[in-house]
Structure formats: C-alpha cells, structure tokens
PLY file of the C-alpha trace (Angstrom):
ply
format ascii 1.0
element vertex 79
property float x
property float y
property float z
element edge 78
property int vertex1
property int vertex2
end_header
-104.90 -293.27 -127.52
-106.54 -296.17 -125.39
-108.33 -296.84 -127.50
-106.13 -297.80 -130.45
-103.34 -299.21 -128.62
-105.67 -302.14 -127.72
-108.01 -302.06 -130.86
-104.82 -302.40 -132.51
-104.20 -305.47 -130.22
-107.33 -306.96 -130.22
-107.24 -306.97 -133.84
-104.11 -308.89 -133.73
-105.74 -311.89 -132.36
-109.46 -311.67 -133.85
-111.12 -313.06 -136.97
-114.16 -311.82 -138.58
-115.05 -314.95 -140.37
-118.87 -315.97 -138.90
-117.94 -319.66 -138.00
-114.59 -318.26 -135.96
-115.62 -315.09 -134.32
-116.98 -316.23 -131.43
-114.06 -318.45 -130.78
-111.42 -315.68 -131.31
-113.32 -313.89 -128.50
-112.76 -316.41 -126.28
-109.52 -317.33 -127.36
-108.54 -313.38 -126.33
-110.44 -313.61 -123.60
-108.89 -316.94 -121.86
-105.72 -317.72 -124.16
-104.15 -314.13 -124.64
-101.81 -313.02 -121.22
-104.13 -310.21 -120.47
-106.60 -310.62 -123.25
-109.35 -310.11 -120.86
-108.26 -307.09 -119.42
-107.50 -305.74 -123.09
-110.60 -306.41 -123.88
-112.37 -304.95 -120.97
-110.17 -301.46 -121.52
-111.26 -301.27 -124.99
-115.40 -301.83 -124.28
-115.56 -299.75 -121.61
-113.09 -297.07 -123.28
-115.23 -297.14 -126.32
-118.61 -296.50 -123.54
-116.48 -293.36 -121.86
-115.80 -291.85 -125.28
-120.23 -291.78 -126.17
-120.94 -290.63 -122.92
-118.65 -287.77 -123.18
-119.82 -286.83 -126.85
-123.42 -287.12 -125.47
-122.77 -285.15 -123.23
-120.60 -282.30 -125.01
-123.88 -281.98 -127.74
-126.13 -282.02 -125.08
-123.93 -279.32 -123.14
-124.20 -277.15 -126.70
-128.02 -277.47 -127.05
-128.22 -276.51 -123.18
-125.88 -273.41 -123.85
-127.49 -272.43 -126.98
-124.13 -273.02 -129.30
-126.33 -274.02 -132.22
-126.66 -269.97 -132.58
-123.25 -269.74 -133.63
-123.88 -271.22 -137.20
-120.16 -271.96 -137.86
-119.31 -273.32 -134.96
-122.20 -275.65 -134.78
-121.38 -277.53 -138.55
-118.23 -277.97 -137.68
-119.30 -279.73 -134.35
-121.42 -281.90 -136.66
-118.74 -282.31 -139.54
-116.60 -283.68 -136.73
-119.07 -285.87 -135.28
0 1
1 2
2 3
3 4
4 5
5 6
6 7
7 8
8 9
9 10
10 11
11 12
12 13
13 14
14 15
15 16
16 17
17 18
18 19
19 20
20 21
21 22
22 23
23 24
24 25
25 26
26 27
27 28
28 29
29 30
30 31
31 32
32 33
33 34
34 35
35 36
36 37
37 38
38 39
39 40
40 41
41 42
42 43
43 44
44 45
45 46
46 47
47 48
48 49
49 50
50 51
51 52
52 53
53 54
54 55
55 56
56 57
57 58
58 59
59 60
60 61
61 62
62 63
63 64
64 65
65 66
66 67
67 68
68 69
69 70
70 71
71 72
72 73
73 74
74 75
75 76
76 77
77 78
C-alpha cells in the first residue's frame, strides 16, 4: 500500500523525457514539501519488498515446497 500511495505521488511530479529526468528528481527531491522523504519511503519500500520475496523462495527451496507441484507454479505464476 506504501508503495503506491507514493509511486502514485512521485509520479505526479516526475517526467520521463531524457533531457528532464534528472531535473524532476531533484525538483522532488528539494522543491516538493516532503519530496525527499517520499522518495526515500518509496526506494527503500521497493528494497523491503525483494528482500522479503528472496527470502520467501529461498525459505521454499530450504523447506522442500518445490515437491508440492501445484503449489510451487503458482508461487512462480505469482512471482
């Protein structure tokens, strides 16, 4: 949910044009009340949510789930 409240924000104030990128970043990061901290949440919320996925496959291949053929492709249809 963190994670698209402030996508959703920083997308608000970015632009994916290659001569203006850059610029938005900074403009988020310095102009925008809070921009940094947005910005912050959102990097290090996107971080938390591969570390816990790496984690929850390498958790299965510890336990053995890939024995349990359904369970396992829909794991991977998931991922």
């Amino acid at each position: 949910m963190v994670q698209i409240l402030t996508g959703l924000f920083l997308a608000m104030h970015y632009t994916s044009d290659t001569m203006t990128a850059f610029s938005s970043v900074t403009h988020i990061c310095r102009d925008v009340n809070y921009g940094w901290l947005i910005r912050y949440l959102h990097a290090n919320g996107a971080s938390m949510f591969f570390i816990c996925l790496f984690l929850h496959v390498g958790r299965g291949l510890y336990y053995g789930s890939y024995t349990f053929l359904e369970t396992w492709n829909i794991g991977i249809i998931l991922l």
